[in-house]
Steps between C-alpha positions, in 0.01 A plus 500: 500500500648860399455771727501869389692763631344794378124634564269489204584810209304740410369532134710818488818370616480221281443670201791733623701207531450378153598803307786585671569135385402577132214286449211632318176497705277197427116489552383290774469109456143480491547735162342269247625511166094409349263599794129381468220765597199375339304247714178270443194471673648379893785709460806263359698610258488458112834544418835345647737723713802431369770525773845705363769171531777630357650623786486163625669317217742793416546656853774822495544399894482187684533413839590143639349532879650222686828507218799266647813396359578249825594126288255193601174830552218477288457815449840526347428323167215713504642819537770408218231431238339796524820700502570312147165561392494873618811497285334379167214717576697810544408563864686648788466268814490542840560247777335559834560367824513592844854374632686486139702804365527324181370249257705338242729809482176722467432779820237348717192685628343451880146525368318629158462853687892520458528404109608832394283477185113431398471080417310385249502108610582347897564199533395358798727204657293510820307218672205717533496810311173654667712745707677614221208619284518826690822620501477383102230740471680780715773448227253559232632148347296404171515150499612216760562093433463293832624140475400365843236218531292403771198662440166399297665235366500315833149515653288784733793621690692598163197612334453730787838606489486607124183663590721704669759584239207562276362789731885668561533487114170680409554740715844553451478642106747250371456199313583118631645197295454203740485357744650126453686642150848404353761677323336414184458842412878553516600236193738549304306558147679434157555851337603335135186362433244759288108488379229523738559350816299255751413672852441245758301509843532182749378525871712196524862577372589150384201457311666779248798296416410337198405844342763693618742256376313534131812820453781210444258354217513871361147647622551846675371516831424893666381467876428304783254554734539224816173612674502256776228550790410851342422694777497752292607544100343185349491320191208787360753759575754372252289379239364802445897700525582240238216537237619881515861370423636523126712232524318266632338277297296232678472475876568172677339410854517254732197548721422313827206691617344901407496728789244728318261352230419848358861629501581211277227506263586901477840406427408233281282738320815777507703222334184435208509859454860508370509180336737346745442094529476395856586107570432322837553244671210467787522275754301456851169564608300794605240505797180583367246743681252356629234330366182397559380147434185537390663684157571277205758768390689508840572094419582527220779777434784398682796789595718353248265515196467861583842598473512286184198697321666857674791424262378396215290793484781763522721302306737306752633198370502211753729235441530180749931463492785727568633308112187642369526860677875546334384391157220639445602827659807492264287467174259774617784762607704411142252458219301752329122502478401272249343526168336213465333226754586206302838300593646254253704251634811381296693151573773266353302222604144423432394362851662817685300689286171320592557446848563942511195547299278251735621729797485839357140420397394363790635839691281658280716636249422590145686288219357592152576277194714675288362574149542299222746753348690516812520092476581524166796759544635270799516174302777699293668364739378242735398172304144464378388203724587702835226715655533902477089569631641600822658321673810549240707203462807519311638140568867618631691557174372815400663670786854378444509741237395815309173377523445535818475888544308491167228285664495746813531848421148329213335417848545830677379682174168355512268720644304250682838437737523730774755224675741263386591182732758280400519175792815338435528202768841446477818591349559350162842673388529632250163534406389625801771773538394621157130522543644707863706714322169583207260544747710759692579661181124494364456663880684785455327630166134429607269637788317228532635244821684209403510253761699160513454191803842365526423193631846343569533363856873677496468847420900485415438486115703849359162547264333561824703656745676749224255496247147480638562668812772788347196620278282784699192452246467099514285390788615169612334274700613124631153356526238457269239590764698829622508611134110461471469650825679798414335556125170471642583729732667718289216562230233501771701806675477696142152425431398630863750801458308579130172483690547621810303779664547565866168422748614743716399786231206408525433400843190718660588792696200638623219241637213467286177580588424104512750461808262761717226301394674191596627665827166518644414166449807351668441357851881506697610120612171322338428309198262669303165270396463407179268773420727773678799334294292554151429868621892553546484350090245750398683813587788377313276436169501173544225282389257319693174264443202702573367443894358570760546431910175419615426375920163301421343290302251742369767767394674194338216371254437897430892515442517229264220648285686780424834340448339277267486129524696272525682607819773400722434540875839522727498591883697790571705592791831639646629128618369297185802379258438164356111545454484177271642282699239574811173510235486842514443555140181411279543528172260533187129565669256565278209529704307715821498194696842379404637845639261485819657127599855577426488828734386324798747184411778769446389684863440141612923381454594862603346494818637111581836561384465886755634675214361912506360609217431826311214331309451301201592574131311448220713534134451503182561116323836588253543283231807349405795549472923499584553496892751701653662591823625863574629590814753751692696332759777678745862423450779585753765638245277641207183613722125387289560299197218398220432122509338339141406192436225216376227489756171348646641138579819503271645740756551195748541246259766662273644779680567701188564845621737777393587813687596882435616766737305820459582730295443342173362570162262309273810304313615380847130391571443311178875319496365416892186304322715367230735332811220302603491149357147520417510797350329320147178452702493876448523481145200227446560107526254211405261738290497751750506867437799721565452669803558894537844539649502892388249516784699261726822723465264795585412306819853416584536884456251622717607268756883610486332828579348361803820375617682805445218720630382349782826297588540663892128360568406210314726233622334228185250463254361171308314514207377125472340405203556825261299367259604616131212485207547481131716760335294821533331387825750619745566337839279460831619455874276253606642453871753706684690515841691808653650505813618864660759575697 
């Protein structure tokens, strides 16, 4: 622990301090170099703030607190890393310690008060850095790193503990990197290597290996962020200082869990905005709010499906390996956007080419039959009884000579190729240092990617370790399912970038005069009945059979005239959920008497079962049609989220849901029905109709509104059957459960 010597400076005698020094005056930390003011409907922000970082990762001033030069100290190897790095960086460093006069040949401080210039970056080599937060903020220090563990990471006490860090740090003006961090930060990054660079983020350092160790296969790597327990900066922070970044040109992140679900979709969103791939591995589970049981919705959309559908929709790719996180990031930061979607794949060997094809089509990935004037063109050189469709088979001789740049500069000329991939699984000299040596050649003049699997088992072979990996525009991979991986990914990032438009534009930012209506009707810490919950519907526009809630017989047969016959006849009350299951739904009376009987039966089960109720409904008979669930459930990271899926007694049986996180727009809602894998029961099956999903989007719509509206006070909402007619019909809420907070 370091102890300070002098009394906390004043503003004035700091800034005194640093121009008689000759610094220029900086703007506080909290400056952000893209501040957000606009602000939806509960007050969150639309736009990222985009913390300034370069002081952090090209400091002027550092300061080691805790620096030591004493052999067999921890510390010590420490403290000469960052001297090393301050040295590459073009800092000036500081040691500070209590006891030492000097560090390493370098004049030692007694505290930060002492440093005899403004610090950009402390380093913290303390076992608890709490007590230090002040006398950093005294010193008007911009950014601090603290290393020690011990805190969330290892149950309630360390939770508390950062809980504790977090409050000196928020209050202190300066920003945190940390706790339980490394010296990742501090790498020594190639400086020979050129293009647009990969910026990685790990909250666990080691996980961040395999792509930081992409610069000795020639891929230029800008930044590491280590965030560790992220007490304060977090992975948001740096995704969204990266997308600002010209050099960088995919981001790279190893994520174990997100502090703050909307400071990561803003980021994410940030990141969209610019064009800037973001690829991540996820791993772990997140604690979902609660839920309540009765919900179909609340069962069915687990924490991790959330996160999933949160990054697809702004555009983060998830991959499952840290092989697939280096690879695909690689191809993304390297290649230019494509101009076609179609890939050909190109082999010496017939059953490499077929075995690609079978896996890049099974990804999902486009490959078009060349034309017959293409095929025609190719056989100039690759024998007649060999297949050029695409696949593109040249039997192996072709590329021992001239030929074989011939037959690939033809391919990448076609204008249904946007990417070439040649899998070669295994060396074959000299063939196969030809076909290297063409294909990086054929690289270099086009701008579409060019892509090669080297699928040797050694990785020694001079065609790959010079050839392959010495170009910077071929994108080579060492697994056939890495390669797809990465192409998928690749051509799914450009058609998203083409397309996208940012929610947040148009996210609501004054409440509608639906949420007052819907206000009044909320009831705080109840479940709404099922004709309170279709009242909450109406004020948001959204359809609902005609009824009435009747409390005798008399009013019943009276209500059912005017509804029309047939009717449906449902009890109705705050604690009813399951209403089938307990016979407390008649369906399809046609007659005075048939109403009269099943409003006394329905009374009759009520009253046994000592269920309260707020009368009886009598609806209007819908036809037919495609049923749907809608509801809003609560998640812990993202807040509401919109919940799709097939309904009425499919919803138990199949469990075919798909989620969105509010806000989205109507693309986001109709790619959400197209996830479902029963989507084609919208579009008509067995002689049926097609059913109107223009009015089912509008639903999803209305109830994303909901969610973002009324968010703070209604905790969830089921829509169970949304029954959608014919095309032209529109859709109907037939039942619905809402349960405030």
């Amino acid at each position: 622990m370091l102890g300070s010597t002098h009394g906390t400076l004043t503003t004035t005698s700091r800034t005194a301090r640093v121009v008689a020094c000759g610094e220029r005056p900086r703007p506080a930390v909290h400056g952000l170099a893209d501040a957000a003011q606009d602000v939806d409907v509960s007050g969150r922000p639309l736009q990222s703030a985009v913390p300034d970082l370069d002081r952090f990762f090209r400091p002027e001033t550092v300061a080691v607190i805790g620096a030591s030069d004493a052999e067999g100290r921890p510390n010590t190897g420490i403290t000469r890393q960052l001297i090393a790095w301050s040295e590459r960086v073009g800092a000036r460093v500081h040691p500070v310690h209590p006891t030492r006069k000097s560090v390493f040949g370098l004049t030692c401080h007694p505290s930060i008060g002492a440093v005899p210039e403004q610090i950009d970056l402390a380093v913290l080599l303390v076992g608890d850095p709490t007590p230090l937060i002040g006398e950093l903020s005294a010193a008007e220090v911009t950014f601090a790193v603290a290393f020690a563990s011990g805190f969330a990471e290892t149950g309630p006490e360390g939770a508390a503990a950062q809980a504790r860090l977090t409050a000196a740090v928020r209050a202190s003006g300066i920003r945190l990197l940390g706790p339980n961090t490394n010296l990742n930060a501090f790498e020594r990054f190639r400086t020979d290597l050129d293009g647009p660079a990969i910026a990685l983020i790990t909250q666990s350092g080691h996980q961040g290996r395999p792509v930081f160790a992409l610069q000795e296969l020639g891929i230029r790597l800008s930044h590491w962020a280590p965030t560790g327990n992220e007490a304060d900066l977090e992975c948001a922070d740096f995704i969204s200082y990266f997308a600002t970044r010209p050099e960088v040109g995919a981001i790279a992140a190893y994520v174990e869990g997100i502090k703050d679900g909307r400071a990561f979709l803003l980021a994410a969103d940030r990141a969209a905005r610019h064009r800037v791939p973001v690829v991540a591995v996820k791993v772990g589970r997140t604690e979902t709010g609660a839920r309540t049981a009765a919900s179909h919705t609340g069962k069915l959309t687990g924490a991790d499906e959330v996160v999933d559908a949160a990054m697809r929709q702004f555009g983060v790719i998830r991959v499952d390996g840290l092989d697939e996180l280096q690879d695909t990031s690689a191809l993304l930061a390297r290649a230019r956007p494509p101009r076609s979607t179609g890939v050909a794949v190109y082999s010496i060997s017939g059953g490499t080419g077929a075995h690609f094809a079978d896996l890049a089509t099974a990804a999902g990935l486009e490959l078009p039959t060349l034309s017959a004037g293409k095929q025609r063109e190719l056989h100039e050189w690759i024998p007649e009884y060999l297949s050029v469709a695409n696949p593109i088979d040249n039997g192996g001789h072709p590329v021992g000579d001239w030929r074989g740049r011939r037959i690939i500069d033809a391919i990448l000329a076609d204008p249904s190729v946007g990417v070439l991939v040649c899998p070669i699984t295994g060396p074959f000299p000299p063939m196969s240092d030809r076909l290297a040596r063409d294909l990086v050649a054929a690289a270099e003049e086009t701008d579409k990617p060019v892509c090669v699997v080297w699928g040797s088992p050694v990785g020694t072979e001079d065609a790959y370790r010079t050839t392959l990996l010495g170009s910077s525009r071929v994108a080579t991979f060492r697994t056939f399912s890495n390669c797809v991986t990465a192409v998928r990914a690749y051509l799914d990032h450009h058609r998203f970038a083409a397309d996208y438009r940012s929610p947040f534009d148009d996210a609501p930012r004054t409440l509608s005069p639906s949420a007052r209506k819907a206000q009044a009707l909320m009831r705080p810490g109840e479940q709404l009945s099922e004709h309170a919950a279709k009242q909450l519907l109406r004020a948001y526009g959204i359809r609902v059979p005609r009824e009435q809630l009747v409390t005798s017989a008399a009013a019943a047969v009276r209500a059912a005239a005017q509804v029309g016959y047939p009717v449906v006849m449902k009890a109705s009350g705050p604690q009813l959920t399951h209403k089938t299951e307990l016979g407390l739904v008649k369906i399809g009376l046609t007659s005075a008497s048939q109403v009269r009987d099943a409003y006394r039966e329905l009374t009759d089960i009520a009253r046994y079962e000592g269920l309260p109720l707020d009368g009886i409904l009598v609806c209007q008979l819908v036809g037919r049609g495609a049923e749907m669930i809608l509801g809003i459930t609560p998640d812990s990271l993202f807040g509401p989220t919109v919940t799709a899926g097939l309904g009425g007694v499919l919803v138990e049986a199949l469990h075919d849901t798909a989620v969105r996180v509010p806000p989205f727009g109507e693309g986001d809602a109709r790619a959400m029905l197209g996830e479902l894998r029963g989507h084609a029961l919208l579009s008509g099956v067995r002689g049926a109709p097609p059913a109107d999903v223009d009015a089912l989007v509008e639903t999803v719509l209305r109830v994303q509104r909901m969610a973002l509206e009324l968010g703070d006070t209604l905790a969830e909402l089921e829509i169970n059957p949304l029954l959608v007619l014919e095309r032209g019909q529109g859709a109907v809420a037939l039942d619905a459960l809402a349960f405030c907070r």
